[in-house]
C-alpha positions in Angstrom: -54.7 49.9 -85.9 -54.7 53.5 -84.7 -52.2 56.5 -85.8 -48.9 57.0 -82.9 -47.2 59.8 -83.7 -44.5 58.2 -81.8 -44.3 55.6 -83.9 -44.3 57.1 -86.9 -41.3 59.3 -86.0 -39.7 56.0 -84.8 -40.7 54.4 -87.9 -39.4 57.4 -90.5 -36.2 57.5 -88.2 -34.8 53.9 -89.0 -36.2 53.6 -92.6 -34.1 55.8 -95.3 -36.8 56.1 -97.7 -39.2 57.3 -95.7 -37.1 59.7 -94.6 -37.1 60.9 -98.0 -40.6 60.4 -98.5 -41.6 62.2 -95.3 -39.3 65.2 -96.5 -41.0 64.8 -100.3 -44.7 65.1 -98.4 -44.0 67.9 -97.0 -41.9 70.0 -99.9 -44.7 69.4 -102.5 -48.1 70.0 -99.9 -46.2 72.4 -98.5 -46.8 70.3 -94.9 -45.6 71.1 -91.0 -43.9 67.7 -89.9 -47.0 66.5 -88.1 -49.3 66.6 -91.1 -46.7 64.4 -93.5 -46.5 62.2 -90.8 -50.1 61.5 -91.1 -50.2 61.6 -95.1 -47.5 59.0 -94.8 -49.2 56.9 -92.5 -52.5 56.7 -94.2 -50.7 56.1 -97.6 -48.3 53.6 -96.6 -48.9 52.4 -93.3 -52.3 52.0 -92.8 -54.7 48.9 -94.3 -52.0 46.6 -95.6 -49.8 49.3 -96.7 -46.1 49.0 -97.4 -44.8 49.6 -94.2 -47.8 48.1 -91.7 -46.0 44.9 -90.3 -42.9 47.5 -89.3 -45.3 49.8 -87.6 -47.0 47.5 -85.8 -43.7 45.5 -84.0 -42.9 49.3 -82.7 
């Protein structure tokens, strides 16, 4: 499974918490947008993570 900016956007947009993870990423490591999109994706996303079945029927 390989990282889609796209659909991590699309992903963070219709799921409310992590919208507020996203913004959480990025207050506390002090992240641009891009970069907590790829935090989030590696920690919750990627290799069975919370979110992997919704990313991968975008």
């Amino acid at each position: 499974m390989q990282y889609s900016k796209s659909k991590m956007e699309q992903l963070v947009k219709n799921n409310a918490e992590l919208t507020k993870r996203l913004k959480q990423v990025m207050k506390e490591h002090d992240l641009e947008k891009s970069f907590a999109l790829k935090a989030l994706y590696h920690s919750d996303v990627k290799d069975g993570g919370t979110y992997q079945r919704d990313y991968q029927e975008l």
